[in-house]
mmCIF file of the N, C-alpha and C atoms, coordinates in Angstrom:
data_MODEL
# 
_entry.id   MODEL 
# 
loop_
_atom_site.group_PDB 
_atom_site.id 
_atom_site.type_symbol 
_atom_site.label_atom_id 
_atom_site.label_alt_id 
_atom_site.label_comp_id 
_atom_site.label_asym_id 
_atom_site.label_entity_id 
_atom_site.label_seq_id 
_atom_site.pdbx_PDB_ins_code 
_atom_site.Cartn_x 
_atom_site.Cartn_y 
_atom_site.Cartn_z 
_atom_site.occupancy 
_atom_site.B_iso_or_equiv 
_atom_site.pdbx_formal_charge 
_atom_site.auth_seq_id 
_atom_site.auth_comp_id 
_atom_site.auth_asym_id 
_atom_site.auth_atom_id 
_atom_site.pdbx_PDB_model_num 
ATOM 1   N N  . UNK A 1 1  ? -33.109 47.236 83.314  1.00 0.00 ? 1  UNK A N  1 
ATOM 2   C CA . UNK A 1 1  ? -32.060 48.221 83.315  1.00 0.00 ? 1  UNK A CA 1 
ATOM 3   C C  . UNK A 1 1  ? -32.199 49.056 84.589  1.00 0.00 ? 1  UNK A C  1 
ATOM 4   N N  . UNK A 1 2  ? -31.243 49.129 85.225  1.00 0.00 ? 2  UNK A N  1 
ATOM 5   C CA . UNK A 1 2  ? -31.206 49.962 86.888  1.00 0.00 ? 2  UNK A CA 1 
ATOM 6   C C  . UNK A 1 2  ? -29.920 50.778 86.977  1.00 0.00 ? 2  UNK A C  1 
ATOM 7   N N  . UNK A 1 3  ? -28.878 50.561 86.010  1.00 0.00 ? 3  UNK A N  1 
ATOM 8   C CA . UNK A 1 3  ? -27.811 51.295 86.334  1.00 0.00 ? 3  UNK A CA 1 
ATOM 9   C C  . UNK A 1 3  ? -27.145 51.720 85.087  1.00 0.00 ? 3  UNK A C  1 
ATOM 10  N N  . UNK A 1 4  ? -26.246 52.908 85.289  1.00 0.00 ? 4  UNK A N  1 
ATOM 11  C CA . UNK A 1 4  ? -25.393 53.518 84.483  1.00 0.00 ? 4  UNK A CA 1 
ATOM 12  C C  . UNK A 1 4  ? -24.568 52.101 83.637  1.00 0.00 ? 4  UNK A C  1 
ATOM 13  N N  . UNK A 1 5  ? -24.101 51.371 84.382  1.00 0.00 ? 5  UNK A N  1 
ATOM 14  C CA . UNK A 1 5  ? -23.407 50.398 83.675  1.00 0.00 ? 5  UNK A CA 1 
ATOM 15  C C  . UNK A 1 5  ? -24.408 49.390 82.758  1.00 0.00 ? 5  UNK A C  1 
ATOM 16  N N  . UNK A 1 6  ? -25.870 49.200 82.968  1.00 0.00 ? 6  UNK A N  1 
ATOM 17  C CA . UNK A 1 6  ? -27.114 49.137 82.345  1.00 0.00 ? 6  UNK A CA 1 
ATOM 18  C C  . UNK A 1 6  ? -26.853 49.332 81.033  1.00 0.00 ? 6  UNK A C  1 
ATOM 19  N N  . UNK A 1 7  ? -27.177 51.131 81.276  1.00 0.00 ? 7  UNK A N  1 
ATOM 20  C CA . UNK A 1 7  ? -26.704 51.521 80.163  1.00 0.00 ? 7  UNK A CA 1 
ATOM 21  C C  . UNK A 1 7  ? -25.944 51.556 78.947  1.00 0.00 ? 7  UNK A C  1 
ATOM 22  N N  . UNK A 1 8  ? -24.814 51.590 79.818  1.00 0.00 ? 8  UNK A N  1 
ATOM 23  C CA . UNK A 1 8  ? -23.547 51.437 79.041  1.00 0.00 ? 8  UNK A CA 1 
ATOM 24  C C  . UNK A 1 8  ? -23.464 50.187 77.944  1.00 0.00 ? 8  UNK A C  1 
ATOM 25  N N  . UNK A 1 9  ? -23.960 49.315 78.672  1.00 0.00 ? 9  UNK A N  1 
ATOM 26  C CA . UNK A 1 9  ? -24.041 47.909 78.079  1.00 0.00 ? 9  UNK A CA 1 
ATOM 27  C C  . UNK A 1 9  ? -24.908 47.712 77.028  1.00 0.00 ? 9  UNK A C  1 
ATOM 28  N N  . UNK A 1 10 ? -26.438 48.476 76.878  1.00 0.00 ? 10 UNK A N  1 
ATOM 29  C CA . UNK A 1 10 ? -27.071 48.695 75.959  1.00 0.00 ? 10 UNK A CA 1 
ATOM 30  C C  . UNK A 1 10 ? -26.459 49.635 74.777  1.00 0.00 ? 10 UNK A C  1 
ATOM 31  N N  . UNK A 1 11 ? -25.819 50.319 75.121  1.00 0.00 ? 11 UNK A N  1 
ATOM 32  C CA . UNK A 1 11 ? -24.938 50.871 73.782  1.00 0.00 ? 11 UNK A CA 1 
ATOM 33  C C  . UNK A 1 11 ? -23.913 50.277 73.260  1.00 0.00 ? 11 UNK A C  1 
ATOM 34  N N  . UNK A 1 12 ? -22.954 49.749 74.088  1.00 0.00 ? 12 UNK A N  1 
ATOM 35  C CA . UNK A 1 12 ? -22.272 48.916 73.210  1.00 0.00 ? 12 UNK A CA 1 
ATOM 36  C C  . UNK A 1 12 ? -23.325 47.440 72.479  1.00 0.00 ? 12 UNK A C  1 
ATOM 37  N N  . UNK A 1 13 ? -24.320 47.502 72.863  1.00 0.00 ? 13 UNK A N  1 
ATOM 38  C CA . UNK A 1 13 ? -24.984 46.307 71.498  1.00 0.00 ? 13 UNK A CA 1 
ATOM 39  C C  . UNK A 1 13 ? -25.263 47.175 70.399  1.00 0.00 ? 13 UNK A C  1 
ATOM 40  N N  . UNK A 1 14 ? -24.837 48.539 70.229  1.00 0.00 ? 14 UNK A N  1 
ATOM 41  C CA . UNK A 1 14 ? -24.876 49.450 68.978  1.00 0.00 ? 14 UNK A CA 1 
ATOM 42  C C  . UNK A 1 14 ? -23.540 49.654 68.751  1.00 0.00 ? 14 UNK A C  1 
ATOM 43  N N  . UNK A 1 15 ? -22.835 49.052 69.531  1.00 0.00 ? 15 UNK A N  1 
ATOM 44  C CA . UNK A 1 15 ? -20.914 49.606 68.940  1.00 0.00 ? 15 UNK A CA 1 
ATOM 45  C C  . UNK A 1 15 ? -20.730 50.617 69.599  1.00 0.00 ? 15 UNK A C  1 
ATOM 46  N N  . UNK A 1 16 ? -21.538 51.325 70.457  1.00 0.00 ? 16 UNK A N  1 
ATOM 47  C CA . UNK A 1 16 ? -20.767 52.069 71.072  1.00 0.00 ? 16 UNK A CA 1 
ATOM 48  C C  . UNK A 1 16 ? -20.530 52.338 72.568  1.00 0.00 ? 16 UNK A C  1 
ATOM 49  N N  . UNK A 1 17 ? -19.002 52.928 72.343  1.00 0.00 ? 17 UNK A N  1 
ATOM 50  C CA . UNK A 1 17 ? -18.099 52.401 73.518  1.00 0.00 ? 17 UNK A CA 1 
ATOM 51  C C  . UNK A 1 17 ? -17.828 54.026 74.168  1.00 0.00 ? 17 UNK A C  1 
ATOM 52  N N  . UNK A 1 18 ? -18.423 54.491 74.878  1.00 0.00 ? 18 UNK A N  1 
ATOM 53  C CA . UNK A 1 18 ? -18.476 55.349 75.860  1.00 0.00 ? 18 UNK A CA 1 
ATOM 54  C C  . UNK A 1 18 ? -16.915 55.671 77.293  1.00 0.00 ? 18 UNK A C  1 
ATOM 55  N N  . UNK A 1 19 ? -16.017 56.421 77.305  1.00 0.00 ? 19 UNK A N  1 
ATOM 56  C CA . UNK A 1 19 ? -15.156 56.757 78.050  1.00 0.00 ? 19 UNK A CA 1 
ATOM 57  C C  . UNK A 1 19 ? -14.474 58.084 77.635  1.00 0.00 ? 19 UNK A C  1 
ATOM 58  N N  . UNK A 1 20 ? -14.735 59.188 78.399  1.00 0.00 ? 20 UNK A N  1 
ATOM 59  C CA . UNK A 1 20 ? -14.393 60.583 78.375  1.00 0.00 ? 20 UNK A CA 1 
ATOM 60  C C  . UNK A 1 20 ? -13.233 61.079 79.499  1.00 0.00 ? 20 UNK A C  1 
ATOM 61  N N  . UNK A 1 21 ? -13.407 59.755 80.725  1.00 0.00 ? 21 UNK A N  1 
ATOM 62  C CA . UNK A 1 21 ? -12.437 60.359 81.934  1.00 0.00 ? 21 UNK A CA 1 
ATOM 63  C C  . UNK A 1 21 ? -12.666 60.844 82.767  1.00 0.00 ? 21 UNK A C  1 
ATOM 64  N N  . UNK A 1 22 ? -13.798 61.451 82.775  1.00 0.00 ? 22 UNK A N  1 
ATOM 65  C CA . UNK A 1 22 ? -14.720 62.124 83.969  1.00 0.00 ? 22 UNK A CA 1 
ATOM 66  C C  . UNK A 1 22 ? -16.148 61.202 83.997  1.00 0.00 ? 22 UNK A C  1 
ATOM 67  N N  . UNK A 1 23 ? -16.504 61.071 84.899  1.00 0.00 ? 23 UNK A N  1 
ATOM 68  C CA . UNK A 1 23 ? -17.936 60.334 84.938  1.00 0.00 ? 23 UNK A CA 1 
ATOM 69  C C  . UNK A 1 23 ? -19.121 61.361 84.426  1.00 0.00 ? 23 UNK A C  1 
ATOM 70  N N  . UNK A 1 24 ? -19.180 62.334 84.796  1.00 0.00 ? 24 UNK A N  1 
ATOM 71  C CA . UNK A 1 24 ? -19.946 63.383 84.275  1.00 0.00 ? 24 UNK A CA 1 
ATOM 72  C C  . UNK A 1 24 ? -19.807 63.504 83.136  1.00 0.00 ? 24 UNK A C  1 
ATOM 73  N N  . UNK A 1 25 ? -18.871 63.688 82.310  1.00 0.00 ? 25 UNK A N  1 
ATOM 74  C CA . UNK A 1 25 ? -18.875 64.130 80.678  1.00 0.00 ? 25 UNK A CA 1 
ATOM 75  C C  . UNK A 1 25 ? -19.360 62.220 80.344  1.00 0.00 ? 25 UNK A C  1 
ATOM 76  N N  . UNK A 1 26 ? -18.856 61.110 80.179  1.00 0.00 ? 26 UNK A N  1 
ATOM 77  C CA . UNK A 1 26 ? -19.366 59.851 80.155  1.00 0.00 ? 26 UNK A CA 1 
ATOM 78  C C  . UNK A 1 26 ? -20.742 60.348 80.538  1.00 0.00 ? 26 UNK A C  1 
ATOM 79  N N  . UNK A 1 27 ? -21.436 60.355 81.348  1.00 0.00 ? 27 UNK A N  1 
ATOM 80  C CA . UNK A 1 27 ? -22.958 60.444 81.273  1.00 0.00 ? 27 UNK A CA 1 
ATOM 81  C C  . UNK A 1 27 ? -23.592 61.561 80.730  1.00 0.00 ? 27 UNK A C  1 
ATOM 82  N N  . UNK A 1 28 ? -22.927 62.014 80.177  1.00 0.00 ? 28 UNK A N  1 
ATOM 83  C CA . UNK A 1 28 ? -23.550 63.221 79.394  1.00 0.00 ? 28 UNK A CA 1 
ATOM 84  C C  . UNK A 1 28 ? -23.783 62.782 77.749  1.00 0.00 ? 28 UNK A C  1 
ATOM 85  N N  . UNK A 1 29 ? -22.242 62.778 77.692  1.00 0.00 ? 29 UNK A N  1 
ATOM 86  C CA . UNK A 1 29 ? -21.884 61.307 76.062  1.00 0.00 ? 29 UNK A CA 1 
ATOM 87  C C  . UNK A 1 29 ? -23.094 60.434 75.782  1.00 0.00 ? 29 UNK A C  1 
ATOM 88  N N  . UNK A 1 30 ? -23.594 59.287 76.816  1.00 0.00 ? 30 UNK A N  1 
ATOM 89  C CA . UNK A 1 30 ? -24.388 58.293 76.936  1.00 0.00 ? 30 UNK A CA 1 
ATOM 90  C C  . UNK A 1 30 ? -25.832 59.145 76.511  1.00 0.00 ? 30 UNK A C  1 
ATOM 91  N N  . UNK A 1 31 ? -25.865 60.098 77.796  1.00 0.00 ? 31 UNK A N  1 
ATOM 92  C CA . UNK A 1 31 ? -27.385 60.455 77.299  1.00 0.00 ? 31 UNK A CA 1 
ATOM 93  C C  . UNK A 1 31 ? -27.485 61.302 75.486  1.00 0.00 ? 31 UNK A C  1 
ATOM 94  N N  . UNK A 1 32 ? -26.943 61.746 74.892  1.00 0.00 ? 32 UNK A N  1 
ATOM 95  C CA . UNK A 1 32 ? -26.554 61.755 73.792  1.00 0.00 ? 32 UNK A CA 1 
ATOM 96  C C  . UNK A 1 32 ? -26.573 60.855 72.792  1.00 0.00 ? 32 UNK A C  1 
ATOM 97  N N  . UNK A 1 33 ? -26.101 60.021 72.736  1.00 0.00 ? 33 UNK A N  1 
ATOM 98  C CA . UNK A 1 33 ? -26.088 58.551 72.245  1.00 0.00 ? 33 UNK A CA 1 
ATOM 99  C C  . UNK A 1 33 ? -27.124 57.928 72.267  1.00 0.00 ? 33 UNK A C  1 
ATOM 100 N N  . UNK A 1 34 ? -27.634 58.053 73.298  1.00 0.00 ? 34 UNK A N  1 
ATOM 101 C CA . UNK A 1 34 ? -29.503 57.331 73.829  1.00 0.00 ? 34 UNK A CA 1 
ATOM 102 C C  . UNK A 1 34 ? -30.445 58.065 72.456  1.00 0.00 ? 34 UNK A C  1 
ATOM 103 N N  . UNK A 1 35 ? -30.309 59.338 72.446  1.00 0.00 ? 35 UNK A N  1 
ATOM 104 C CA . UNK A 1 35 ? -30.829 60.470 71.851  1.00 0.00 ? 35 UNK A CA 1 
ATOM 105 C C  . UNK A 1 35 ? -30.661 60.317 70.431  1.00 0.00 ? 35 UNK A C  1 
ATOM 106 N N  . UNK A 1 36 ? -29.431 60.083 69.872  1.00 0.00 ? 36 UNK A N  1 
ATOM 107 C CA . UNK A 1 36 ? -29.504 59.661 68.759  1.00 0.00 ? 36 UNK A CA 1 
ATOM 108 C C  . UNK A 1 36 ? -29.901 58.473 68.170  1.00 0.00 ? 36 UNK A C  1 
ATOM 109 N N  . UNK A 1 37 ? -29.789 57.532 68.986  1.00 0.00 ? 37 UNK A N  1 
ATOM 110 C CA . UNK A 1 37 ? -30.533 56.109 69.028  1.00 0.00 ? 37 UNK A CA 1 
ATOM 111 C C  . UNK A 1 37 ? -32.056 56.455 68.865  1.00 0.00 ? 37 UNK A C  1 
ATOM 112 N N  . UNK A 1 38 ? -32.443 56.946 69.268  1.00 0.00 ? 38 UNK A N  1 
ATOM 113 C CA . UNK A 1 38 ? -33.905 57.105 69.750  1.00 0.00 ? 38 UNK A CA 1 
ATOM 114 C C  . UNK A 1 38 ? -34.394 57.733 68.245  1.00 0.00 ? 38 UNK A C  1 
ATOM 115 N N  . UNK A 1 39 ? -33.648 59.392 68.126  1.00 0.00 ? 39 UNK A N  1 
ATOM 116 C CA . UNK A 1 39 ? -34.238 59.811 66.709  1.00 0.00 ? 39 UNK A CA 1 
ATOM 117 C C  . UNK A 1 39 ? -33.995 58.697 65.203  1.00 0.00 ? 39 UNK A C  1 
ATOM 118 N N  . UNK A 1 40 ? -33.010 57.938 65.616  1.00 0.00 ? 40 UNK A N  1 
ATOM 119 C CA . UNK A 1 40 ? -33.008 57.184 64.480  1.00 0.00 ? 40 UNK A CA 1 
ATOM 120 C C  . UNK A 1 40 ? -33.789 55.596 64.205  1.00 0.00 ? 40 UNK A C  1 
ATOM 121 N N  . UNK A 1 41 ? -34.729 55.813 65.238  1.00 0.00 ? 41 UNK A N  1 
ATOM 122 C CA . UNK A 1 41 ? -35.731 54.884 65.645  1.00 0.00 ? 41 UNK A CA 1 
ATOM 123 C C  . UNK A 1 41 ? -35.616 53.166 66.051  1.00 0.00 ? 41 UNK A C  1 
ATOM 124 N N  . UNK A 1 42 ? -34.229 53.170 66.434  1.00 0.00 ? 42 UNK A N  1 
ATOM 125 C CA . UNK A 1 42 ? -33.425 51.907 66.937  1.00 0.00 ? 42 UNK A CA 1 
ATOM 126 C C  . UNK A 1 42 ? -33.506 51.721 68.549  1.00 0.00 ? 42 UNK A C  1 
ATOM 127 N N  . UNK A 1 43 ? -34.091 52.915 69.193  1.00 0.00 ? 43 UNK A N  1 
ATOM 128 C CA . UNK A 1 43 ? -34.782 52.186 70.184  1.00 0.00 ? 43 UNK A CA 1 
ATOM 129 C C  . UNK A 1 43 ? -36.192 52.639 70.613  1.00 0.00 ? 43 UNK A C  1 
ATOM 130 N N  . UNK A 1 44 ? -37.014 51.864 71.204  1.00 0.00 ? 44 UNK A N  1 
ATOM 131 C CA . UNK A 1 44 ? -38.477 52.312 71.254  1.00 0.00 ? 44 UNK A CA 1 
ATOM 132 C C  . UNK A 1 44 ? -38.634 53.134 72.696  1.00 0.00 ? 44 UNK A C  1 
ATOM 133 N N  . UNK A 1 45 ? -39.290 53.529 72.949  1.00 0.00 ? 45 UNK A N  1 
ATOM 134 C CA . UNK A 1 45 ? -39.531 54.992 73.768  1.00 0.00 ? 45 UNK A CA 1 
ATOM 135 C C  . UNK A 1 45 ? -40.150 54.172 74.658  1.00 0.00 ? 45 UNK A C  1 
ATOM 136 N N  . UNK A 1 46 ? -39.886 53.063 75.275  1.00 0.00 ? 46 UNK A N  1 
ATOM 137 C CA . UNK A 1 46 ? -40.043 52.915 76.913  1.00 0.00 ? 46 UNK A CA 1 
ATOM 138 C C  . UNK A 1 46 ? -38.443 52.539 77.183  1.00 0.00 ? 46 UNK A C  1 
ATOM 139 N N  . UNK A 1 47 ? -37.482 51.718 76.382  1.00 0.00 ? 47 UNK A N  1 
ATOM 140 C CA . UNK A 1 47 ? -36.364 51.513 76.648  1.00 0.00 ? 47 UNK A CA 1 
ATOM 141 C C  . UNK A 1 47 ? -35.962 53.101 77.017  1.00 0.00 ? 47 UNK A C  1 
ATOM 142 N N  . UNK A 1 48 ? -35.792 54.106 75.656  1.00 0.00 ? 48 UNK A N  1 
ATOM 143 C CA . UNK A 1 48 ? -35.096 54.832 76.012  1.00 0.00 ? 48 UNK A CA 1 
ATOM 144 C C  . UNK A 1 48 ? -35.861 55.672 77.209  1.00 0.00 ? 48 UNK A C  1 
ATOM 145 N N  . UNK A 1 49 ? -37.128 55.888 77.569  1.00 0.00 ? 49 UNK A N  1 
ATOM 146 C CA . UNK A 1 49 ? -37.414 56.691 78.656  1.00 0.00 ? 49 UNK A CA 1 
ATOM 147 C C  . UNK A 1 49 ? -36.748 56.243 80.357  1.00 0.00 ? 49 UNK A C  1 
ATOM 148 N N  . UNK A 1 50 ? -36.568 55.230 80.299  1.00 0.00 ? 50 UNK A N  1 
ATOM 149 C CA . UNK A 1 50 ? -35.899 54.498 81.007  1.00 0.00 ? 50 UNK A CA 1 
ATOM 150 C C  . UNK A 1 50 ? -34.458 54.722 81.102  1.00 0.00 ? 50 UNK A C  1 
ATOM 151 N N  . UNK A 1 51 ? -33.589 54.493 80.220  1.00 0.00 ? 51 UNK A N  1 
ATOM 152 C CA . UNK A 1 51 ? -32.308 54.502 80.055  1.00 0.00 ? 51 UNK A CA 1 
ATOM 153 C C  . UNK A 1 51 ? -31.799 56.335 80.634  1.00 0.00 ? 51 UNK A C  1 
ATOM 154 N N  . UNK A 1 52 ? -33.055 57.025 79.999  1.00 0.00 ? 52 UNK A N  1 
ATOM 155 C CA . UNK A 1 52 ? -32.533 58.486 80.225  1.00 0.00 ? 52 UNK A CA 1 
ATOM 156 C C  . UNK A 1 52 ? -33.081 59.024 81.958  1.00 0.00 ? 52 UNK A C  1 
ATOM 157 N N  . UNK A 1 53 ? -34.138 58.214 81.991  1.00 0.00 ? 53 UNK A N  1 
ATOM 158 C CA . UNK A 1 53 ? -33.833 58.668 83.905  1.00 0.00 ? 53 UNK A CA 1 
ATOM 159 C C  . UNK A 1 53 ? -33.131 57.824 84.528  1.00 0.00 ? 53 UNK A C  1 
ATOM 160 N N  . UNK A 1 54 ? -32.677 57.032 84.050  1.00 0.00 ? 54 UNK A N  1 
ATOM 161 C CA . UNK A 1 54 ? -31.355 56.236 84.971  1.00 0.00 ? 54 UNK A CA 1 
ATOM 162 C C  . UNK A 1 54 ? -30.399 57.359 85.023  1.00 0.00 ? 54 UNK A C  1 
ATOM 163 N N  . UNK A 1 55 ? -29.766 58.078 83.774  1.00 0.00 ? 55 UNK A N  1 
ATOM 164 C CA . UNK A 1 55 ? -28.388 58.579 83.339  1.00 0.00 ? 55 UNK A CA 1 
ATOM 165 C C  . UNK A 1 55 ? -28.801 60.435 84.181  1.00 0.00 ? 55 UNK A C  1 
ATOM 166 N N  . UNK A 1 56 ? -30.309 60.808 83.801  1.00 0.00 ? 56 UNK A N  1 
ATOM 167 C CA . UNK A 1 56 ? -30.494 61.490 84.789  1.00 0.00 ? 56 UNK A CA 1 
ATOM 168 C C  . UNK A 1 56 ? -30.334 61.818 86.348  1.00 0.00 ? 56 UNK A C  1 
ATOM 169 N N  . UNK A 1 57 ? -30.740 60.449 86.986  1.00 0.00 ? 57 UNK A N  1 
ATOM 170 C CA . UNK A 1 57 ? -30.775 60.581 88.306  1.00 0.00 ? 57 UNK A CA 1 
ATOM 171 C C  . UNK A 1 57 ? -29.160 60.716 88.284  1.00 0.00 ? 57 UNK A C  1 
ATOM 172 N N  . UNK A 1 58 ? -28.283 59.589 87.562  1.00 0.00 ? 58 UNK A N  1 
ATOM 173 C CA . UNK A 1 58 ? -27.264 59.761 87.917  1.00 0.00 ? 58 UNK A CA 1 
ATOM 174 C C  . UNK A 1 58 ? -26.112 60.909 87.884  1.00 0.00 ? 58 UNK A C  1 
ATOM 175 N N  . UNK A 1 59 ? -26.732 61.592 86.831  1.00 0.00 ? 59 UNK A N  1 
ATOM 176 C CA . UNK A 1 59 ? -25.487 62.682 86.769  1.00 0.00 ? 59 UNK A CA 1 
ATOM 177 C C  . UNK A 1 59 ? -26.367 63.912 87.578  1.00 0.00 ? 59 UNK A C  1 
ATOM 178 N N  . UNK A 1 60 ? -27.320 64.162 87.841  1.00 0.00 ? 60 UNK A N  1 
ATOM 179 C CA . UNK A 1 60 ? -27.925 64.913 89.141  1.00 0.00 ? 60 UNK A CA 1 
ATOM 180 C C  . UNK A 1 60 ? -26.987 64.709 90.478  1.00 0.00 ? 60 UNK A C  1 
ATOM 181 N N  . UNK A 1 61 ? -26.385 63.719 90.494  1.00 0.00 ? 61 UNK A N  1 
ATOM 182 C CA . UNK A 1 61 ? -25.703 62.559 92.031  1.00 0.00 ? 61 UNK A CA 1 
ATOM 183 C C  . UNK A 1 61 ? -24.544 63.176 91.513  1.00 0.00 ? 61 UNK A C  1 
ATOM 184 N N  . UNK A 1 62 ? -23.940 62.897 90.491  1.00 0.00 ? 62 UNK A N  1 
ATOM 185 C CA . UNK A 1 62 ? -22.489 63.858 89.934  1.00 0.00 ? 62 UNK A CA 1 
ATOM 186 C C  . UNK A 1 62 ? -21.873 65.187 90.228  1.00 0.00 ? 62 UNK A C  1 
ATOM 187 N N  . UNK A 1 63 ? -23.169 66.094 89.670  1.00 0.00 ? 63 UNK A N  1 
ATOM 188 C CA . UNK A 1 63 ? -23.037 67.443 89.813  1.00 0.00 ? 63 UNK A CA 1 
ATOM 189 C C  . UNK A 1 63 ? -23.198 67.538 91.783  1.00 0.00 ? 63 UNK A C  1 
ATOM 190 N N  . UNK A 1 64 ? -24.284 66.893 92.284  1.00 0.00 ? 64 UNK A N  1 
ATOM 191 C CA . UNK A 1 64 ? -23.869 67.351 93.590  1.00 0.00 ? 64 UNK A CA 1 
ATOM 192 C C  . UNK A 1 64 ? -22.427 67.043 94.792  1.00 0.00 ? 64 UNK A C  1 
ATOM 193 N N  . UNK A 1 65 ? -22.067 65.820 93.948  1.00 0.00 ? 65 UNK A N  1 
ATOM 194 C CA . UNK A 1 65 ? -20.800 65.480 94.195  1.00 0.00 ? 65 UNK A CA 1 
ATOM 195 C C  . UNK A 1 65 ? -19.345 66.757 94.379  1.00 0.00 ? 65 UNK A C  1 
ATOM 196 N N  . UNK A 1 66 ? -19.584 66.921 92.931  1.00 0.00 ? 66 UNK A N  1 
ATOM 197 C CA . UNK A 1 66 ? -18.989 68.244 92.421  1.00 0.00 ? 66 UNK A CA 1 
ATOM 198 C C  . UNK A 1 66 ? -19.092 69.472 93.134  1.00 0.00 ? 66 UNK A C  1 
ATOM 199 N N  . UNK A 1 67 ? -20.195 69.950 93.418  1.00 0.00 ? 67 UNK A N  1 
ATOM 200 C CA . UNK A 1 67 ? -20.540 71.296 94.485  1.00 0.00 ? 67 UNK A CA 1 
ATOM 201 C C  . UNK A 1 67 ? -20.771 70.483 95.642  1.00 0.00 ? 67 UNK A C  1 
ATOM 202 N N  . UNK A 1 68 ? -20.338 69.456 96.147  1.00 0.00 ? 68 UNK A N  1 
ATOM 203 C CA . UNK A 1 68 ? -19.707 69.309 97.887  1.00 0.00 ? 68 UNK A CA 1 
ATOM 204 C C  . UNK A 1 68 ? -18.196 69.911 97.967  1.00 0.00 ? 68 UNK A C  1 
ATOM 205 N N  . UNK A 1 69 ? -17.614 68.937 96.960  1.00 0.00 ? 69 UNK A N  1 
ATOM 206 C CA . UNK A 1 69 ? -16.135 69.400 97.078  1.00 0.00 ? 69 UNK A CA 1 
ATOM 207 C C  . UNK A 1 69 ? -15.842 70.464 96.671  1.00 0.00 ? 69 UNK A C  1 
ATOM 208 N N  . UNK A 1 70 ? -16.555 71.328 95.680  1.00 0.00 ? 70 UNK A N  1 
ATOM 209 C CA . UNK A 1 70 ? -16.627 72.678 95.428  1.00 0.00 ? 70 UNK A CA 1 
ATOM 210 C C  . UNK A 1 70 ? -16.673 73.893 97.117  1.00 0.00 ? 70 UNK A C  1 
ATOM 211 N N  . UNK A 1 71 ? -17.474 73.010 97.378  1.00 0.00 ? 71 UNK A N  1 
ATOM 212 C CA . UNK A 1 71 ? -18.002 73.873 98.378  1.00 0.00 ? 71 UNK A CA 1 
ATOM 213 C C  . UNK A 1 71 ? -17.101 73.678 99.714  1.00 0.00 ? 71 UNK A C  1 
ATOM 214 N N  . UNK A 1 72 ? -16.253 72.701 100.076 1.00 0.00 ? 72 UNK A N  1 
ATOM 215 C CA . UNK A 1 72 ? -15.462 72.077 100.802 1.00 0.00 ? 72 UNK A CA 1 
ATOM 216 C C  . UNK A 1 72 ? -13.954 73.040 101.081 1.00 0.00 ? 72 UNK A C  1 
ATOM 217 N N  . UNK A 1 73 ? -13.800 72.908 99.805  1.00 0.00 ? 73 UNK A N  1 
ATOM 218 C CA . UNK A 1 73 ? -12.547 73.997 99.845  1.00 0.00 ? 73 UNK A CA 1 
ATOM 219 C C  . UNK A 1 73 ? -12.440 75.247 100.587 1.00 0.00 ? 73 UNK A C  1 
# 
């Protein structure tokens, strides 16, 4: 697993289907989902430690996205 779409793909083998419209709220959703996966012991804690610094690094890359063009204006 290396990417957000990684991800994504590992949740839908639980049925779930992730799309909010913004990439940021979607990776927020996901890491959520990971989270509940995890407390309900359907995935084991190297998958999910994994899955959640993927969705980390990535929405870190989001938000600075966000305060360029924030800051641009």
């Amino acid at each position: 697993m290396k990417t957000v779409y990684d991800v994504a793909q590992l949740l839908k083998k639980y049925g779930i289907f992730v799309y909010l419209g913004k990439r940021e709220w979607d990776i927020e959703m996901m890491e959520y989902e990971l989270t509940e996966l995890f407390k309900h012991k359907l995935l084991d804690r190297e998958v999910y430690a994994r899955a959640r610094s993927i969705l980390k690094v990535e929405l870190d890359k989001e938000k600075q996205k966000i305060e360029c063009r924030l800051g641009d204006m």
